[in-house]
N, C-alpha and C positions, 0 to 999 in steps of 0.2 A: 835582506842582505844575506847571502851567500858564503859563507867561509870554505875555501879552495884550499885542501892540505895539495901542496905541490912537492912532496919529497919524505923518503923517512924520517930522516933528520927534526921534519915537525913534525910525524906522526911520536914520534920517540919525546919531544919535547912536552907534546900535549897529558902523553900517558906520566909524563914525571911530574908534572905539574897536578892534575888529576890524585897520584897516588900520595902526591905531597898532604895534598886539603885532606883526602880519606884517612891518612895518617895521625893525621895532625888533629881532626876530630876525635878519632878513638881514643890518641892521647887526653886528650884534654875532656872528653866523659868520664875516662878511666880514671882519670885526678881529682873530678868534683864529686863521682861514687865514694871516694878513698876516704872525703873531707864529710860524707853525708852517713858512714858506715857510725854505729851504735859501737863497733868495739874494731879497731884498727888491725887485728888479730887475727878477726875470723876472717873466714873464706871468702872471696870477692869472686863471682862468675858473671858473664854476660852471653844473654840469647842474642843473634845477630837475626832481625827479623826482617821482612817483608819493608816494615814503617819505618825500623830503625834499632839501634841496640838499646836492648833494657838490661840493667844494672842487678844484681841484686847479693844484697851479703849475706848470707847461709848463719846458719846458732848451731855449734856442735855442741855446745853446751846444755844444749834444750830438748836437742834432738838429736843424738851420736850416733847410734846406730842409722838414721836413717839420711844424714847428713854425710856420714862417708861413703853407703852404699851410693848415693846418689852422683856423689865428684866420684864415684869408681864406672859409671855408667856414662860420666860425660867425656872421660877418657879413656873408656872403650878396654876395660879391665875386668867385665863381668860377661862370663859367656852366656850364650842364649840357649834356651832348653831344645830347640830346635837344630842346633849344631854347636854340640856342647865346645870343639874346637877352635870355635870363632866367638870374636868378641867385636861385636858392629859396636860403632861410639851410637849410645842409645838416644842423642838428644841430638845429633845433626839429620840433614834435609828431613825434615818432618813437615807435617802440616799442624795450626788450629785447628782442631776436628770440631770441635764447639765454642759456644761463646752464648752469651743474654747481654745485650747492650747495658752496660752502665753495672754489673752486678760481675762478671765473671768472662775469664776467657781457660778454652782446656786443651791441652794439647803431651803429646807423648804418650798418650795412651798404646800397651802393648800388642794391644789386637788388632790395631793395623798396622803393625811395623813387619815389616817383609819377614823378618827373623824370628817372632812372636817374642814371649814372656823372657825374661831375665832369669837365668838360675839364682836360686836361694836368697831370696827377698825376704828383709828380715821383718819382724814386727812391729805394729808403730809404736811409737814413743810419744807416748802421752800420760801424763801427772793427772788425772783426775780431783786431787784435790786442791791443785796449781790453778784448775779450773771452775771450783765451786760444785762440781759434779756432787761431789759427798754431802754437801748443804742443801742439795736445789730437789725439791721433793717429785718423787714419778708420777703422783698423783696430784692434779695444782686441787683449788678450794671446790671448785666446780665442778670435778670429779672428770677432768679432762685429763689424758696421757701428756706428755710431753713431747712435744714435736721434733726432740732428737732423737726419739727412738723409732722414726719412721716407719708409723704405724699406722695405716691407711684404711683398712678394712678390716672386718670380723675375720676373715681366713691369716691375714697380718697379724693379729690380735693373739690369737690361738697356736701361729705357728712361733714369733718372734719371742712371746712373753708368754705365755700361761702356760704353756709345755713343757718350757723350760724350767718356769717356776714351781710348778708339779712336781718335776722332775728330781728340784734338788731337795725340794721338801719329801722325798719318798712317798708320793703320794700316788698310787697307781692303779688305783681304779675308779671308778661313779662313786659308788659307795663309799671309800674312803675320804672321798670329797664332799659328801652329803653330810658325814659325821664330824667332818673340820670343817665345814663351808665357815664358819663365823671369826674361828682363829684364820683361817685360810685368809679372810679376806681383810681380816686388821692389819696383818703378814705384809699384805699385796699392797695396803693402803698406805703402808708406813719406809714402802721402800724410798730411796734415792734415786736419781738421774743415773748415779755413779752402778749402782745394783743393777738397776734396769736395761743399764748398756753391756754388762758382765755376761747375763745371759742368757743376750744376743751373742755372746762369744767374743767380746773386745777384753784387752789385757791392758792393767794399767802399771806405771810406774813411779811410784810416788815421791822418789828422789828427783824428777825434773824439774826446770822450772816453766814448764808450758804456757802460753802463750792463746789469747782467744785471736780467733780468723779477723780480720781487721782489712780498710782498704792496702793494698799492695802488699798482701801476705803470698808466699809462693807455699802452694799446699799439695801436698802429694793425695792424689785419687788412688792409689795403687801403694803397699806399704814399700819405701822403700824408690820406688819413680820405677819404669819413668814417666807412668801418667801423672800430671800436674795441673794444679790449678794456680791460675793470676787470677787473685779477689782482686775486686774495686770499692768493693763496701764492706762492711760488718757482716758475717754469717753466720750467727748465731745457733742455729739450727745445725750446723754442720760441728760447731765445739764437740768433742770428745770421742768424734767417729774417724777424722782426719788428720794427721800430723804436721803442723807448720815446720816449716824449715827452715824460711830465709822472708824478706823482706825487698821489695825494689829499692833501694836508694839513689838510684838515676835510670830517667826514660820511663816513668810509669804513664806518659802521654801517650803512648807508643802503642801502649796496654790500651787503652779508653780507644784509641782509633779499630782496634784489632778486634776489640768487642761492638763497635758500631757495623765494621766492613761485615765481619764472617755473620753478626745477629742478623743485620738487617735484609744484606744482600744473597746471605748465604755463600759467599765469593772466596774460596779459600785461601789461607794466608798461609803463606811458607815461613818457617823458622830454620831459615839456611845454618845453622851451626850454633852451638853452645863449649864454651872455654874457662877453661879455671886459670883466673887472674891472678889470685895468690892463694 
């Protein structure tokens, strides 16, 4: 069957009808996000995607500094290093750039936004001891690193960790290594998670109350955004390099579709606009 518009009169009917239901959805995601938010307070934003809108409520309490930069980026408040006089809104027509089915989706990343990087992106905001960093030993029983300090290889090894720990022990030559290798290495054996991320160069805050990566965490790749990650699971491995910010509380199905399309197909998914709700 065929439906024939014969006049504007129902082209103009159709589109009101049409902007009714789109409206009326928004509304009414936007009311069960409101009812599904941890604190009535914070910040309510929504990605307008490809799948559909995801919800998601921001902690500026967890995360301030990087929690504002980021609503200053979706409202196109922060100029870009590449034309210091213009301020693109950093989270509309974007694409998913990445995604791993079931585990993560990643998108705002600055290096391919037509404008490049965001001026003065502040640092992240992470409580190290919010997150057990200060307990959790660099060396486990086995005499294995810890797999937050994303240490892959011997040149990994030598440039992320033992250079730096050289470094701060005033230790600067063979020699003077030969003559401490035994304290050297009790030093090296007794550090923390929390030590061994310091210097690598991460700064922590220990007034937050930070938060470990969990399913539907919105987590910034870039301090500050606007590269971001949607978890879908636990990431353990990512604790104390990363800053949580906000949480999905409506549409995180949206997310699980958007990691199946972009992982499997490789097919890329638009994120037509992002808006601060309250």
């Amino acid at each position: 069957m065929t439906m024939t518009i014969k006049n504007k009169h129902q082209i103009l009917a159709i589109l009101t009808i049409l902007f009714f239901f789109m409206t009326t959805s928004l509304r009414a995601g936007t009311a069960s996000a409101k009812k599904a938010m941890q604190n009535g307070s914070n910040p309510l934003i929504v990605m307008h995607t490809e799948f559909g809108s995801i919800y998601i409520e921001l902690f500026p309490d967890e995360a301030p500094r990087n929690v504002k930069y980021f609503l200053q980026l979706i409202r196109g408040e922060i100029s870009s290093k590449s034309a210091p006089d213009f301020s693109p809104r950093y989270l509309d027509n974007r694409l998913f750039e990445n995604s791993i089915p079931s585990i993560l989706v990643q998108g705002g990343d600055s290096r391919s936004h037509p404008f490049g990087a965001p001026t003065a992106q502040p640092e992240i905001d992470i409580s190290a001891k919010a997150l057990g960093l200060d307990k959790t030993p660099l060396i486990n029983a086995d005499g294995l690193l810890h797999p937050n300090l994303a240490i892959t290889s011997k040149d990994d090894y030598e440039e992320k960790l033992l250079k730096p720990f050289l470094k701060k022990n005033n230790i600067m030559s063979t020699d003077m290594i030969k003559e401490n290798q035994f304290i050297l290495f009790e030093s090296l054996r007794n550090l923390t998670l929390e030590d061994g991320l310091k210097l690598q160069g991460l700064t922590f805050t220990d007034s937050l109350d930070s938060r470990m990566i969990s399913r539907g965490t919105l987590v910034l790749s870039e301090p500050g955004g606007p590269g971001f990650l949607l978890t879908l699971k636990s990431l353990p491995h990512l604790n104390g390099r990363l800053t949580v910010i906000g949480k999905i509380v409506e549409g995180i199905t949206f997310a699980d579709e958007i990691s199946q399309r972009k992982g499997e197909s490789k097919t890329p998914v638009s994120l037509y606009s992002t808006r601060v709700i309250q």
